[in-house]
PAKEDO-91655 format. One record per residue (C-alpha): residue number from 1; residue in one letter; z negated, x negated, y negated. Coordinates in Angstrom, 2 decimals, padded with zeros to 5 digits. Last residue first. Example, Ala and Ser with C-alpha at 12.3 -4.5 7.8 and 13.67 -1.06 7.14 Angstrom:
2
2,S,-007.14,-013.67,001.06
1,A,-007.80,-012.30,004.50
end
This chain:
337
337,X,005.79,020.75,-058.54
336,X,008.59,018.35,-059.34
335,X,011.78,020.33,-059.78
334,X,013.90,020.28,-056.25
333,X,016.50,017.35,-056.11
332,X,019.64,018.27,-056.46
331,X,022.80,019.96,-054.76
330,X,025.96,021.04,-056.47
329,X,027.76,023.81,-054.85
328,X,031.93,022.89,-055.07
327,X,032.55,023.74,-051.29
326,X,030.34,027.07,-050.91
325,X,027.14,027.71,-048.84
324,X,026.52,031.09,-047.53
323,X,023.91,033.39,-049.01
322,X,020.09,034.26,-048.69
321,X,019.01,030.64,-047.80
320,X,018.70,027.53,-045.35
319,X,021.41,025.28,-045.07
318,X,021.13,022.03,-042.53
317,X,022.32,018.79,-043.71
316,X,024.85,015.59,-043.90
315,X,024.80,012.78,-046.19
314,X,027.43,010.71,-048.14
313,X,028.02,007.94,-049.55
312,X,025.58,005.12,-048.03
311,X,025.22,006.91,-044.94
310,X,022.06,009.53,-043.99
309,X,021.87,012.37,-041.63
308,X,019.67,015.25,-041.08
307,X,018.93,015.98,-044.76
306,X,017.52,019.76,-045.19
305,X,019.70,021.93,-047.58
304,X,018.22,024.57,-049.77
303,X,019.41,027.80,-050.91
302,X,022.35,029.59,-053.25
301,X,020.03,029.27,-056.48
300,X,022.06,030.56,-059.93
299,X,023.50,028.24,-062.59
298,X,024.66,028.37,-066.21
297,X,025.74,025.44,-067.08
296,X,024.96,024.00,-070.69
295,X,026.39,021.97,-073.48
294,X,030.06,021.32,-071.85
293,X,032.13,019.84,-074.84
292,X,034.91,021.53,-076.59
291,X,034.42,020.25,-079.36
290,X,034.37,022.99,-081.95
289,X,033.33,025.65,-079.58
288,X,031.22,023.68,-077.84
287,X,031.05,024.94,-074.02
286,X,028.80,027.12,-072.04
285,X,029.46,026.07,-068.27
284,X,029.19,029.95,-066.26
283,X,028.43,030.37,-062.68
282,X,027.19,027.06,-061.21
281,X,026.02,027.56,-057.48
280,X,022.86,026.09,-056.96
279,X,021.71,023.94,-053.46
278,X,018.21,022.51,-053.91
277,X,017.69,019.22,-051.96
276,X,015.39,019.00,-049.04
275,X,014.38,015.24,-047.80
274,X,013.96,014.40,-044.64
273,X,016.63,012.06,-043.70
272,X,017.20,009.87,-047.39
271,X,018.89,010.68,-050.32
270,X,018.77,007.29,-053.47
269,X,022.37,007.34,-054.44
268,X,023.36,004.99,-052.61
267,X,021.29,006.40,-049.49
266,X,024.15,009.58,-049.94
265,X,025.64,011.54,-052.32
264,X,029.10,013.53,-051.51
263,X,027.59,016.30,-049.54
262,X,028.36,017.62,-045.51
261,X,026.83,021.27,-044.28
260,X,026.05,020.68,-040.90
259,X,026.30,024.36,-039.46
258,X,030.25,024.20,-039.95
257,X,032.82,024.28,-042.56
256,X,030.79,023.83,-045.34
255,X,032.59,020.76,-046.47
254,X,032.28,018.04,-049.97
253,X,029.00,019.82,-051.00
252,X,028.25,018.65,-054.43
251,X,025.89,015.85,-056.39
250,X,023.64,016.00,-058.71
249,X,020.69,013.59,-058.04
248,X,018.23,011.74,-060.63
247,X,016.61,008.68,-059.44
246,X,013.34,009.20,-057.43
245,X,010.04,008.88,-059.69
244,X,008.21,005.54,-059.05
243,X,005.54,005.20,-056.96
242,X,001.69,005.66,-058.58
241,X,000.46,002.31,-059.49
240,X,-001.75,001.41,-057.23
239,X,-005.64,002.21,-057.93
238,X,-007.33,-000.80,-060.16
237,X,-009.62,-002.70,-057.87
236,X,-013.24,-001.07,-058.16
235,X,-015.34,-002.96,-061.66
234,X,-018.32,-004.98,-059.73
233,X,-021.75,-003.76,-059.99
232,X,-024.19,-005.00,-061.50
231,X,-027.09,-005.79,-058.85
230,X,-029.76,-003.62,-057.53
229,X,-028.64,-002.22,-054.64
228,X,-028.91,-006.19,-053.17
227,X,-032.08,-006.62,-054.74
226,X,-033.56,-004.50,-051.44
225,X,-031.41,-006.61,-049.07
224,X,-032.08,-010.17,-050.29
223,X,-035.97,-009.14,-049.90
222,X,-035.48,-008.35,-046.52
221,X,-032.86,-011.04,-045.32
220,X,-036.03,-013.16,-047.25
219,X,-038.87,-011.54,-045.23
218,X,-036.88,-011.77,-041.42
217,X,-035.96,-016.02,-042.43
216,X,-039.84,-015.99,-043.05
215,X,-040.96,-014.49,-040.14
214,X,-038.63,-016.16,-037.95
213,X,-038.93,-019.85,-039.27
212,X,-042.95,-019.05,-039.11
211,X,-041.59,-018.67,-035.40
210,X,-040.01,-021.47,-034.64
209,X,-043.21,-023.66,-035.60
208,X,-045.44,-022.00,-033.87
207,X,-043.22,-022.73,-030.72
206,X,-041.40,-019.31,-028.68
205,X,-038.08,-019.63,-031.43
204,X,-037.60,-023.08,-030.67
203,X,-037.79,-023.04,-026.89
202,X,-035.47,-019.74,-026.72
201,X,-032.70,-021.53,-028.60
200,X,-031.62,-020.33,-032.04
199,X,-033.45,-022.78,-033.70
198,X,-030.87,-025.27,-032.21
197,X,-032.12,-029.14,-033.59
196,X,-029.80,-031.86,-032.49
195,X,-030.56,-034.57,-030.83
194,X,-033.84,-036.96,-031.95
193,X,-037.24,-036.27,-032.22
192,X,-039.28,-034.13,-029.54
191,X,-041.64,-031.96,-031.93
190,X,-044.43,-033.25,-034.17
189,X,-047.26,-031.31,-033.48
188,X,-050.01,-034.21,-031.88
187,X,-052.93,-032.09,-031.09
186,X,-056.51,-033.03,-032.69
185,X,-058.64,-035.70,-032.41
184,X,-062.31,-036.33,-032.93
183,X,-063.08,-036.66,-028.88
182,X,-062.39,-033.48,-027.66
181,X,-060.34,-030.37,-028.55
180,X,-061.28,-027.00,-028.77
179,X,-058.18,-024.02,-029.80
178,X,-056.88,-022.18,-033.00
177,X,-053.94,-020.68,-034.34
176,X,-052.06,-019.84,-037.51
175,X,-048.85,-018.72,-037.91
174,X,-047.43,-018.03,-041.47
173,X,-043.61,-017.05,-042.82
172,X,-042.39,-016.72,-046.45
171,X,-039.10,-015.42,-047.51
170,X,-038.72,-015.42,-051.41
169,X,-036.43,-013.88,-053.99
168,X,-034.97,-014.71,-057.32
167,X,-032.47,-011.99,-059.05
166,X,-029.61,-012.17,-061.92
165,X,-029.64,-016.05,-062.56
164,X,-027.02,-016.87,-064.90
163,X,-023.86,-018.78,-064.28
162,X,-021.87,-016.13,-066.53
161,X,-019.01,-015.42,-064.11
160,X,-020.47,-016.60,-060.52
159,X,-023.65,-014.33,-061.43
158,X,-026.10,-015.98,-059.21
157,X,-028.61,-014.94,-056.92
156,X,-031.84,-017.05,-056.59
155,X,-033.16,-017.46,-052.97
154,X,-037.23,-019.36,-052.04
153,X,-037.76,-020.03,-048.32
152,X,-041.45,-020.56,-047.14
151,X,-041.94,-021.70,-043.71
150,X,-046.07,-022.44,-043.01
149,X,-047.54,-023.47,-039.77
148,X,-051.74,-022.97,-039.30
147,X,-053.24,-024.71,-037.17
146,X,-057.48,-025.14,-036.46
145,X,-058.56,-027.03,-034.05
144,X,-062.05,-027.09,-033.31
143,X,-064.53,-029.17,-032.46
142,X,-066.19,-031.70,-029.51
141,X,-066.51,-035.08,-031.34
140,X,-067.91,-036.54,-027.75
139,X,-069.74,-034.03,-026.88
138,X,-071.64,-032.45,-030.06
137,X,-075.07,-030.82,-030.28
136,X,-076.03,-027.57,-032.25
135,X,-077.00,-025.37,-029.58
134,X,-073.67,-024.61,-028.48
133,X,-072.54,-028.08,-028.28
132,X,-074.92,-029.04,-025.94
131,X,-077.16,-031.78,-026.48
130,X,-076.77,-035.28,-027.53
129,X,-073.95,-036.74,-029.69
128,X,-072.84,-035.04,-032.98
127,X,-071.93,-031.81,-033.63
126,X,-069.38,-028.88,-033.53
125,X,-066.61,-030.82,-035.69
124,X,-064.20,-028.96,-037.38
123,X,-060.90,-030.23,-036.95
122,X,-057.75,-029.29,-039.94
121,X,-054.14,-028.29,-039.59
120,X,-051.48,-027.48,-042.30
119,X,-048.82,-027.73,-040.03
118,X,-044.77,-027.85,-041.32
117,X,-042.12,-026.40,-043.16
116,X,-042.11,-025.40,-047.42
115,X,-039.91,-024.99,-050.32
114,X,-037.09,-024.53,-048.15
113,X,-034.09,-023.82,-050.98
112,X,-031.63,-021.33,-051.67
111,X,-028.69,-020.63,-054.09
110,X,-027.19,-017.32,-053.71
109,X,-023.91,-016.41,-055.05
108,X,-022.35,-013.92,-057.22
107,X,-018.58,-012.30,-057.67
106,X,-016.63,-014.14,-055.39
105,X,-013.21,-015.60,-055.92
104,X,-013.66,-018.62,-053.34
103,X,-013.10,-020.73,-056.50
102,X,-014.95,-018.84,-058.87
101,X,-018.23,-018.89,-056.41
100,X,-017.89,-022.88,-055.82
99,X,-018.16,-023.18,-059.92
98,X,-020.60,-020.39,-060.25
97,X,-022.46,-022.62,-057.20
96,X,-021.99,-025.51,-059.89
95,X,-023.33,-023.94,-062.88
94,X,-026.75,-022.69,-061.08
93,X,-027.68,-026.04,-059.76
92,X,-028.69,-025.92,-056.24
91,X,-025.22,-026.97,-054.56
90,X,-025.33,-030.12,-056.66
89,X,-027.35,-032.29,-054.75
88,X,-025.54,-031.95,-051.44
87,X,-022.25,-032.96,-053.26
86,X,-018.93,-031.71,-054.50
85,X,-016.50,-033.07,-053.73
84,X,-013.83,-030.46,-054.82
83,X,-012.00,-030.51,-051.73
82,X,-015.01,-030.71,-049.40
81,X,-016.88,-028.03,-051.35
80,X,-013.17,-025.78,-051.15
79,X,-013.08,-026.50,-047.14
78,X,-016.51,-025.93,-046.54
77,X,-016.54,-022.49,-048.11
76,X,-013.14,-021.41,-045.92
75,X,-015.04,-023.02,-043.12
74,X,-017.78,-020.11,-043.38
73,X,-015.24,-017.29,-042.74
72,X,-016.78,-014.78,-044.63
71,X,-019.39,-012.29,-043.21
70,X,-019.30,-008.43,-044.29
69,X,-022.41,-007.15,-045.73
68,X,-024.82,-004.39,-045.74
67,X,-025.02,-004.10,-041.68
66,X,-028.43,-005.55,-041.68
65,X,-027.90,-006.83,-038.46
64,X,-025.24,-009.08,-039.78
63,X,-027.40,-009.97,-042.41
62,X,-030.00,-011.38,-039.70
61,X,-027.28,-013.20,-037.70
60,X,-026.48,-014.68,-041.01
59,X,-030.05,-015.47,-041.92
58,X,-030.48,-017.24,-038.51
57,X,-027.29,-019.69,-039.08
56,X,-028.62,-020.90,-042.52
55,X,-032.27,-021.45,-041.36
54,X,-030.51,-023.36,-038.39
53,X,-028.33,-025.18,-041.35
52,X,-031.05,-025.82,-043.38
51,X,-033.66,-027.61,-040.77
50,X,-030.85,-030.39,-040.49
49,X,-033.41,-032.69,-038.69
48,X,-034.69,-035.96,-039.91
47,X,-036.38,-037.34,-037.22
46,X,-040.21,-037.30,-035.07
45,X,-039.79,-033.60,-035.37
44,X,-042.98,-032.61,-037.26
43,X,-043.09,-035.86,-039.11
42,X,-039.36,-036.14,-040.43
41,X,-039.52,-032.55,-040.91
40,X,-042.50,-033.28,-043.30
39,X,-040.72,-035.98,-044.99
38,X,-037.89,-033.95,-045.98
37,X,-040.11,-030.63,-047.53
36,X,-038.94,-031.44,-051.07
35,X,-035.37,-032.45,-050.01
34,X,-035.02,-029.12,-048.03
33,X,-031.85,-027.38,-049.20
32,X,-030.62,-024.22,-047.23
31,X,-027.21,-024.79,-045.35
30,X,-024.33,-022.45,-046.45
29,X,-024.45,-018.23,-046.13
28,X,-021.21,-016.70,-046.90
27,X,-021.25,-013.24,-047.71
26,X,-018.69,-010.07,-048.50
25,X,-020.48,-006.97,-049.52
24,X,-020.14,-003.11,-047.75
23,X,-018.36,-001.70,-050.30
22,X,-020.64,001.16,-051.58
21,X,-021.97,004.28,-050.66
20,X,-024.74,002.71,-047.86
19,X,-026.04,000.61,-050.89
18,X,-026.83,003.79,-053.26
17,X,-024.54,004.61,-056.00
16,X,-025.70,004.03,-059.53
15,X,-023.90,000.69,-059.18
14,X,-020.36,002.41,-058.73
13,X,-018.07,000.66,-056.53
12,X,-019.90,-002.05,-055.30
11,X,-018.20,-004.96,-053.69
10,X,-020.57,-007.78,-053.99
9,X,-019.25,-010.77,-052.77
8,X,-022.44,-012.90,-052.18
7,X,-022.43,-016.28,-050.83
6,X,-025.66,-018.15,-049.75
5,X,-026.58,-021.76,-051.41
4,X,-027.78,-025.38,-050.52
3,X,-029.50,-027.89,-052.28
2,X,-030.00,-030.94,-050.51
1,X,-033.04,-032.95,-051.44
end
């Protein structure tokens, strides 16, 4: 039987927060497995029909109604089980959907199975021949048909990491109806064989047997749901590292002649339009008095000077402040508040 399996990227922040708080999670769903129910979609349909991919393709309409997970790409899965080779019979074993889950860099992933699909029907005879059937006679093998149709879906979630099994989960649909037949034999409820199977389409989802698929694809999206919250959450992606501090800036105003007060640093040295550089006037430059070496300068704020105008050497601003700008003024970058 072909083992199949659902993606989970869970992208929880903090597990103690509740689902709506958290990254919504990233999911592929791939085709269910249904080797142990083969033979009865053989009879129902008449031919083997892919009952795991329309199971597949309703739960991802379902989880998309949800609106607790994002849906990947579902070729992108393809693509890596086709590459690998991986086959049909290995998609249910715990070790190999980690496998599949480390290479599509996901966190967990569900494996899933149809455990059950078809009629469990049974005829009750009224009676035998002679009389009416209502007073304890038969006509004919007059009875009763009784049908009941069964889906039952069974989900484990896998830690992609460790390989272990961190939640199991069922979906389990049931219609049963009833009706007379004659002559001993009930209702053949194999569908039309052959083509391919939509369960999507109207005709599917108004038969008994569409809608046990219905119930129990509703029951597991459910179930996948509430264990969802549950999970371990996954460490956040590191924050950015925070930008690097601007290179240091002392440059000096090369002509105050007008409004657009010109300095000798430009984009070289790291200025750009926008930013506002300090403008100090230096006073005093305290010196060694064995070496003669400047140890300090004694400066005093002029203003500040907004960049207007960028080149590689040089940059050109507007002056705001309590006294006129001087040729000579060094400008720098304001202290980091």
């Amino acid at each position: 039987m072909v083992a199949k399996c659902a993606v989970f990227i869970l992208g929880s922040v903090l597990a103690a927060l509740p689902v709506a708080a958290q990254q919504k999670r990233k999911v592929t769903v791939m085709d269910f497995g249904y080797a142990t129910v083969r033979s009865s979609v053989q009879a129902y349909f008449g031919t083997d029909q892919d009952i795991g991919k329309g199971i597949s393709d309703l739960l991802i309409n379902q989880l998309l109604d949800g609106g607790d997970y994002r849906i990947i790409e579902r070729s992108a899965l393809d693509k890596i089980i086709k590459e690998q080779n991986f086959s049909n019979s290995d998609r249910a074993d715990p070790a190999t959907a980690a496998k599949i889950g480390a290479l599509m860099g996901v966190d967990a992933m569900i494996i899933g199975d149809i455990t059950a699909f078809g009629n469990d029907d049974k005829h009750v005879n009224t009676g035998g021949g002679g009389g009416a059937w209502w007073k304890g006679g038969g006509v004919g093998g007059l009875g009763i048909n009784k049908s009941k149709t069964i889906v039952e879906i069974t989900a484990r979630i896998v830690d992609v990491n460790t390989g272990e099994i961190l939640a199991s989960v069922n979906g389990h649909g049931e219609v049963q109806k009833s009706g007379l037949s004659a002559g001993g034999a009930g209702a053949n409820n194999t569908g039309a064989g052959g083509g391919h199977l939509d369960m999507s389409s109207s005709n599917f989802q108004q038969s008994q047997i569409g809608q046990a698929v219905k119930a129990a694809v509703t029951q597991l999206a459910s179930n996948l749901d509430a264990k969802a919250a549950t999970l371990p959450a996954v460490a956040a992606a590191p924050a950015p590292p925070p930008p690097p501090p601007p290179p240091p800036l002392d440059g000096v105003i090369a002509d105050a002649s007008t409004e657009d007060i010109i300095v000798n640093v430009g984009s070289k040295n790291g200025v750009k339009v926008g930013d506002t550089l300090s403008v100090v006037r230096v006073g005093r430059v305290i010196k060694d008095p064995v070496t003669g070496k400047p140890l300090r300068s004694i400066e005093s704020a002029v203003g500040t000077l907004s960049i207007t105008s960028v080149d590689p050497d040089s940059a050109v601003g507007k002056f705001s402040g309590s006294a006129a700008p001087k040729i000579g003024d060094h400008v720098k970058r304001p202290p980091a508040s």
